[in-house]
MARNUPA-900673 format. One line per 2 residues: number of its first residue (from 1); their letters; for each residue x, y, z of N, C-alpha, C. Coordinates in steps of 0.02 Angstrom, whole numbers, plus 50000, padded with zeros to 5 digits. Atoms other than C-alpha are relative to their C-alpha. Example, Ala and Ser with C-alpha at 12.3 -4.5 7.8 and 13.67 -1.06 7.14 Angstrom:
% MARNUPA-900673
1 = AS = 50045:49941:50000:50615:49775:50390:50045:50060:50000  49958:49941:49997:50684:49947:50357:49961:50055:50037
END
This chain:
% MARNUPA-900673
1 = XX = 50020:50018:49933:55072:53319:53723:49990:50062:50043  49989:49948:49972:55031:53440:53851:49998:49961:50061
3 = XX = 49992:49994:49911:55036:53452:54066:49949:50013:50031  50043:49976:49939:54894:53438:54182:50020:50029:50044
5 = XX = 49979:49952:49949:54904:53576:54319:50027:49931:50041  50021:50043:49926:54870:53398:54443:50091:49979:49994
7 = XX = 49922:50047:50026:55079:53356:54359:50037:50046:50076  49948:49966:49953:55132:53514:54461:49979:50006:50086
9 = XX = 50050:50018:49941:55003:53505:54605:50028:49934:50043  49978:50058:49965:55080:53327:54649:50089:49998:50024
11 = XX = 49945:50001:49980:55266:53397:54666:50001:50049:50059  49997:49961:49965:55224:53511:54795:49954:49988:50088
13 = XX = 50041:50032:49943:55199:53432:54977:49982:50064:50074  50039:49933:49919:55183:53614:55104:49937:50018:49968
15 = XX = 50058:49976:50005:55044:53665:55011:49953:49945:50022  50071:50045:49964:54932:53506:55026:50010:49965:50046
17 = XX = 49988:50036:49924:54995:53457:55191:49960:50081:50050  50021:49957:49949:54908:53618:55270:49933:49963:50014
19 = XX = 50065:50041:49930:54775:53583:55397:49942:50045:49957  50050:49970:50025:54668:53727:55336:49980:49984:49916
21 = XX = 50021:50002:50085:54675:53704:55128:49964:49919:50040  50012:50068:50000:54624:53506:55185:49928:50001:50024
23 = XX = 50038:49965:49984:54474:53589:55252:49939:49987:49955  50045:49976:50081:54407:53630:55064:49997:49963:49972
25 = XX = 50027:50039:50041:54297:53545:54950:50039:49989:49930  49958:50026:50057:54399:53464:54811:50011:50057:49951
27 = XX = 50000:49937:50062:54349:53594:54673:50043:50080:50036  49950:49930:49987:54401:53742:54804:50071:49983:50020
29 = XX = 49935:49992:49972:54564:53669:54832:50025:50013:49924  49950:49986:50073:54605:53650:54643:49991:50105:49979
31 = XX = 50017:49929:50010:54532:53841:54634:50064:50038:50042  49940:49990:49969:54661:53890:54761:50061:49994:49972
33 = XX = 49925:50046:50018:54821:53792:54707:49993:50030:49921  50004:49956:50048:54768:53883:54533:50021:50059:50025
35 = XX = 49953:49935:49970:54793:54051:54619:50053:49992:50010  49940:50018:49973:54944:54005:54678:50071:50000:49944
37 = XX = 49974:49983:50049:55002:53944:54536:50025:50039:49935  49998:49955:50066:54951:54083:54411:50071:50049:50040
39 = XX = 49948:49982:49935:55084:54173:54550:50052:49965:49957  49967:50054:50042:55203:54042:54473:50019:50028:49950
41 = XX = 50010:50003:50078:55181:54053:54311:50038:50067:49981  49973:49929:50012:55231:54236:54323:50074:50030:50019
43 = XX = 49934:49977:49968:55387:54236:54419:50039:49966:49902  49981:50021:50065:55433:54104:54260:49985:50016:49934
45 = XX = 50016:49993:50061:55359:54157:54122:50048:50015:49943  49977:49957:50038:55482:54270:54044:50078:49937:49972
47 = XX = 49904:50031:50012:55644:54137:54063:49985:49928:49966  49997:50102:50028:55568:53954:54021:49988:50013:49929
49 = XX = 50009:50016:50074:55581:53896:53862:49928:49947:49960  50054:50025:50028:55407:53836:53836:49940:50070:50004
51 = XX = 50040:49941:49972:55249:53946:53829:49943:49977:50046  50045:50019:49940:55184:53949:53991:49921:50033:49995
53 = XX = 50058:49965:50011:55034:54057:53942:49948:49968:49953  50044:50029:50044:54970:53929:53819:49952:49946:50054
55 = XX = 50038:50040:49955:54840:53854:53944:49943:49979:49980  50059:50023:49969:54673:53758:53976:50002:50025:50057
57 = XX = 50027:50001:49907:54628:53861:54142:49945:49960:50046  50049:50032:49951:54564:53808:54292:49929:50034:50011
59 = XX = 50050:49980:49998:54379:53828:54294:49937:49951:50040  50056:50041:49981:54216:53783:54380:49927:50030:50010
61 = XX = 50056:49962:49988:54048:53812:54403:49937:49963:50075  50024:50010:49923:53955:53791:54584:49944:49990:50000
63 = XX = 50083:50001:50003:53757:53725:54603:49999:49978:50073  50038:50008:49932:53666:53730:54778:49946:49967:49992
65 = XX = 50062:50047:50006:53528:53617:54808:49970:50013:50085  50030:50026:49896:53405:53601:55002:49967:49957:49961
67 = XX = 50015:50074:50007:53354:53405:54999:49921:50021:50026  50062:49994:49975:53173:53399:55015:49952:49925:50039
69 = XX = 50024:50084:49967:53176:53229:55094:50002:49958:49969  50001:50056:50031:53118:53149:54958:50013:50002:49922
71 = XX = 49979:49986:50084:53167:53195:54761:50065:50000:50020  49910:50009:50005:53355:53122:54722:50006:50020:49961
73 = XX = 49958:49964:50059:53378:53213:54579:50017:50065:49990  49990:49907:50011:53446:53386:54538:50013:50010:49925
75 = XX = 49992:49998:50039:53478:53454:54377:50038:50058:49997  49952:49960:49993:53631:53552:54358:49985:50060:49933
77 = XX = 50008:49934:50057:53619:53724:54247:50019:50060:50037  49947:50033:50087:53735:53776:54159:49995:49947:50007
79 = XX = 49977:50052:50021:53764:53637:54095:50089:49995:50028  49917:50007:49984:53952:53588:54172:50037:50012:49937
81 = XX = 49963:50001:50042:54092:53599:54042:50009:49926:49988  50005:50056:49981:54109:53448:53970:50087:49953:50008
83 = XX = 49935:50034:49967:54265:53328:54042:49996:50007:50045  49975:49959:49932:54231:53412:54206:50002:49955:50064
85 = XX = 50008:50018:49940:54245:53322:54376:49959:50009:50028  50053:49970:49931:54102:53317:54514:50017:50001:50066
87 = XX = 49993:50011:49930:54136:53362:54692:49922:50015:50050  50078:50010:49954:53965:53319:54784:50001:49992:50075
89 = XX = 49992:50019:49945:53937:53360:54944:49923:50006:50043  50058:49978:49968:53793:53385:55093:50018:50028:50059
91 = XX = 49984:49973:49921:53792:53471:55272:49912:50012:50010  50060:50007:49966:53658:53493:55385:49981:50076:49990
93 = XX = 50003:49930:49996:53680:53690:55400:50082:50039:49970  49981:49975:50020:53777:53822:55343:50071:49998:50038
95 = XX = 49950:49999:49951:53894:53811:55499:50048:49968:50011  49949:50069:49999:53971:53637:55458:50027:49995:49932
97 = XX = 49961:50012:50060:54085:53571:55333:49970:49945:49954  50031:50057:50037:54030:53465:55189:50034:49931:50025
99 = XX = 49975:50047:49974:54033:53290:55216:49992:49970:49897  49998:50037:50083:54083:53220:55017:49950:49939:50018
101 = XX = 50067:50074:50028:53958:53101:54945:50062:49940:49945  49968:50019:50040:54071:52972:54867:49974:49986:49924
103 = XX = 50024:50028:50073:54070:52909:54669:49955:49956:50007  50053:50045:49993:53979:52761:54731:49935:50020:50008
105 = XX = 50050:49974:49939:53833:52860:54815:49941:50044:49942  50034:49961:50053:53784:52954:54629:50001:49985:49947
107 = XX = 49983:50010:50073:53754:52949:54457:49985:50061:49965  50026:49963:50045:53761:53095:54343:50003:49980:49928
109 = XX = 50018:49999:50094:53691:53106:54148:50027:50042:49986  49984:49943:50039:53797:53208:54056:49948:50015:49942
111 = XX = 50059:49983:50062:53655:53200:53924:49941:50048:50009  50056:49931:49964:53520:53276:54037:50011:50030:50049
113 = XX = 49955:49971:49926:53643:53326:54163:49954:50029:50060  50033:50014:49945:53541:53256:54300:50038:49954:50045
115 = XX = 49941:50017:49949:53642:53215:54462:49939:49969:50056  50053:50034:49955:53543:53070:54555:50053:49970:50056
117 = XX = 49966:50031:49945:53602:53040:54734:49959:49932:50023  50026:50070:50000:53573:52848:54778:49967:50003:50061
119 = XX = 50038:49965:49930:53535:52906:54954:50017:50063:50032  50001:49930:50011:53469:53069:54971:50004:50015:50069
121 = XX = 49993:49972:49920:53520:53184:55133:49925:50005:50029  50046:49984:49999:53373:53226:55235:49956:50052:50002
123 = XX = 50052:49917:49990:53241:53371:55246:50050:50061:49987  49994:49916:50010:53315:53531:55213:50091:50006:50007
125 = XX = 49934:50007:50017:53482:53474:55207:50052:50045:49939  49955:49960:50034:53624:53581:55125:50036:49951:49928
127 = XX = 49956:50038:50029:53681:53492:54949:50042:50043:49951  49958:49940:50021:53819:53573:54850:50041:49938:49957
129 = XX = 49968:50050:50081:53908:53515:54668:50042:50052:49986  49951:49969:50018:54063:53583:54619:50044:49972:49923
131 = XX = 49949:50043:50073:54108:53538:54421:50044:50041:49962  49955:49962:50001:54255:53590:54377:50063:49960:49953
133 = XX = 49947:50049:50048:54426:53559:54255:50048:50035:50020  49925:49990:49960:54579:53558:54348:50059:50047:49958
135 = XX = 49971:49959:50043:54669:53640:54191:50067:49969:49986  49943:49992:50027:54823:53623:54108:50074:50021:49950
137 = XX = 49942:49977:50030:54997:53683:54023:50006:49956:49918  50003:50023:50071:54960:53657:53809:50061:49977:50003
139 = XX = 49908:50026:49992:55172:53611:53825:50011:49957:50036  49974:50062:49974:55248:53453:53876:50040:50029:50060
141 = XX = 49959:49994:49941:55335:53500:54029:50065:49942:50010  49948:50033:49972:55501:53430:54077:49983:50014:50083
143 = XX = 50031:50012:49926:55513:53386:54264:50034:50047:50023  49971:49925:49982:55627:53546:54288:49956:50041:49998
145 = XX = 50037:49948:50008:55520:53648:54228:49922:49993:50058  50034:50000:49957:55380:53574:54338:50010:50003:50075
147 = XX = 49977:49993:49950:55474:53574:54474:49985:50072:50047  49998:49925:50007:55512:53770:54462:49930:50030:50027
149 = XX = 50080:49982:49991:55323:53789:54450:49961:49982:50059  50016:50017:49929:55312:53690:54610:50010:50026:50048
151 = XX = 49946:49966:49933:55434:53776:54714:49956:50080:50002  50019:49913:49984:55354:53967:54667:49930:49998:50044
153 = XX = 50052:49997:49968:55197:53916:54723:49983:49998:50069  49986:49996:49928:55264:53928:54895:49999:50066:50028
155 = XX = 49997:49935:49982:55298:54110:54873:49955:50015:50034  50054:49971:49979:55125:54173:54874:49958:49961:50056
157 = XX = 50020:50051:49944:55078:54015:55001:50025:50044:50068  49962:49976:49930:55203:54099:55112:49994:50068:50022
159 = XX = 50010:49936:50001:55161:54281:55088:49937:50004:50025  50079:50002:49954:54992:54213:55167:49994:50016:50059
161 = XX = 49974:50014:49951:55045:54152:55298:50011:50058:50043  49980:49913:49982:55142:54310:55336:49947:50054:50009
163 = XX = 50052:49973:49980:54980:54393:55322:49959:49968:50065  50041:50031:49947:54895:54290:55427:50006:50010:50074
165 = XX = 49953:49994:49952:55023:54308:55566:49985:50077:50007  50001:49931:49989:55007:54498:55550:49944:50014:50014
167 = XX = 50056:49963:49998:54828:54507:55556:49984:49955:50073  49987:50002:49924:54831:54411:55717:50016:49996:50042
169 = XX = 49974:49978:49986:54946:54472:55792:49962:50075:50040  50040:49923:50008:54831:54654:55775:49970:49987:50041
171 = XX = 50063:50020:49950:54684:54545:55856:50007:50004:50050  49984:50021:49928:54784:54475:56001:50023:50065:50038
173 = XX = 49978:49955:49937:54872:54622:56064:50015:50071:49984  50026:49943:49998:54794:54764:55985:50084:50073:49991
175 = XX = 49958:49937:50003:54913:54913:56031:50094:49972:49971  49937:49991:49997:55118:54925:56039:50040:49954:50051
177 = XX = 49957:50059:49958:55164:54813:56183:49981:49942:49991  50000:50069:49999:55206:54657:56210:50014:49973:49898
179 = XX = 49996:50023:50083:55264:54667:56000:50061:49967:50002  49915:49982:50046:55447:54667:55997:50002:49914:49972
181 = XX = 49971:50054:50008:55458:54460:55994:49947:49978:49951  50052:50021:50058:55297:54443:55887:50040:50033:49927
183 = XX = 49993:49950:50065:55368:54585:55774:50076:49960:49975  49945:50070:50029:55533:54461:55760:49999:49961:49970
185 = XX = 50022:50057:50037:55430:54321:55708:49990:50017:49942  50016:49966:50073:55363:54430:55571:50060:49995:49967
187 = XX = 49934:50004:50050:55514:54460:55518:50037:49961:49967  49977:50088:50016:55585:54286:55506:49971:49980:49961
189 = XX = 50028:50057:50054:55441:54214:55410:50014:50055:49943  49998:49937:50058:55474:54397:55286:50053:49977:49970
191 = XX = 49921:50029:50012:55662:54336:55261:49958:49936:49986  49999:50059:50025:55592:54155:55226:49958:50010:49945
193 = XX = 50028:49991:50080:55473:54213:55093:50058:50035:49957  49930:49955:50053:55610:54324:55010:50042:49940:50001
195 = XX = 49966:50043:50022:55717:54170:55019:49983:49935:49963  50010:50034:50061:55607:54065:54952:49968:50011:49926
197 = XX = 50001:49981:50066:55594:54155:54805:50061:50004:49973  49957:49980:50041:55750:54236:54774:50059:49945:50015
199 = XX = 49963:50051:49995:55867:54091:54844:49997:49930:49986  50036:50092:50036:55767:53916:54791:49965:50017:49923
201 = XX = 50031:50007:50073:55663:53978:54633:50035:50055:49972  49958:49954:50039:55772:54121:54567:50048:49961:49974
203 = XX = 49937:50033:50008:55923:54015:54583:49990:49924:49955  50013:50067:50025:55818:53837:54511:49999:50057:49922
205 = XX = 50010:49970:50061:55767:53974:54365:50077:50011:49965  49913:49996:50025:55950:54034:54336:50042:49941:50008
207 = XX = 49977:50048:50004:56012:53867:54337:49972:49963:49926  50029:50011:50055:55888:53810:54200:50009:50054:49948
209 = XX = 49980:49946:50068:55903:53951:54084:50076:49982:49956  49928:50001:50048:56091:53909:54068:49990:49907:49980
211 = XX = 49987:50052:50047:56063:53728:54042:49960:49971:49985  50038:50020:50035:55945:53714:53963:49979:50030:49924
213 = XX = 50019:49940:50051:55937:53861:53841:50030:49970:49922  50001:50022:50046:55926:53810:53676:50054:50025:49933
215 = XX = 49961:49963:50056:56048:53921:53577:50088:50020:50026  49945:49981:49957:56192:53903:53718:50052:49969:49971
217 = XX = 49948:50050:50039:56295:53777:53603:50000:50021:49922  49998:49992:50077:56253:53869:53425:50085:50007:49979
219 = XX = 49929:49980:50027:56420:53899:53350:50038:49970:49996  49952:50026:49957:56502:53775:53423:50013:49922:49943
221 = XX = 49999:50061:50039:56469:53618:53277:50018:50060:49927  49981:49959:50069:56506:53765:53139:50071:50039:50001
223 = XX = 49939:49941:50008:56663:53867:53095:50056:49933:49986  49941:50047:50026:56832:53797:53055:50015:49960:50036
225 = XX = 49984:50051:49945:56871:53627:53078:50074:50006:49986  49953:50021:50014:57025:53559:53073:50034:49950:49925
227 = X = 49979:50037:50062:57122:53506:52905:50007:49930:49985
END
């Protein structure tokens, strides 16, 4: 058996509760929450007892289309991978956010991988296809272990953040004053990334290693019994 990424993706509610990731077109959120995770994967790698490196990655490949009013069809090339998901969308201009085309609204041929919209945007309209395979862990995962994989992916979530905060910060007020209580905040969310690494996923990791480790009871059914 193995683990779809979507196993560890669904134990982890700060990442897809942000305002901004909710933003992004289906395929760029799983592209994201991949980064994140490969982040993950690395803090654990060395201690779990499965191999986390035996993967299906996350992959996709992106096609642009302008609606010409009147032809519903596109024809995707490459060819998608095949299993892959479609995230179909349109916008008017470059300036707005896609508005998804639901499943109802299309049909693609994987045979002549031709993607017919049932009703096509209009004139010069922005259309955009995102096919893509969410990926997953060749190893059965226990729910510890997915857990683990849930929790790190906060690190580098939070080490964003922290950037984010620093870079405007720079914008707003430029020089040296007016820092000291901004330069506090920094600090605070710095201490909450370092804690949630080394105090929630260090400590979930060193908790699993000891009970779970596979060779922690050898000895213990052998040697002298009793007469």
């Amino acid at each position: 058996m193995s683990t779809s990424f979507d196993d560890i993706y669904c134990l982890n509610s700060i990442i897809k509760q942000d305002a901004e990731i909710q933003t992004l077109t289906t395929n760029n959120k799983y592209a994201l929450y991949y980064l994140y995770l490969q982040f993950s994967i690395s803090y654990f790698l060395a201690d779990c007892y499965k191999n986390l490196s035996d993967i299906t990655p996350f992959s996709q490949t992106e096609y642009n289309f302008i609606s010409d009013g009147n032809d519903n069809q596109y024809f995707l090339t490459p060819e998608p991978i095949n299993g892959s998901k479609l995230y179909v969308g349109y916008r008017e201009n470059a300036n707005l956010p896609f508005t998804e085309i639901p499943l109802s609204e299309y049909i693609y041929d994987s045979t002549t991988c031709i993607l017919t919209l049932l009703n096509n945007p209009p004139l010069n309209y922005l259309i955009y296809v995102g096919a893509y395979i969410v990926g997953k862990f060749n190893a059965d995962l226990i729910i510890t272990e997915k857990t683990i994989l849930a929790e790190g992916m906060n690190v580098p979530f939070d080490q964003g953040q922290l950037q984010k905060n620093s870079l405007l910060n720079m914008m707003v007020y430029g020089g040296t004053t007016k820092m000291y209580s901004q330069a506090n905040h920094i600090s605070e969310l710095r201490n909450t990334t370092n804690n949630q690494y080394y105090n929630i996923v260090r400590g979930q990791i060193n908790e699993y290693t000891y009970k779970y480790n596979p060779r922690h009871l050898k000895g213990l059914a052998s040697g002298g019994g009793c007469g």
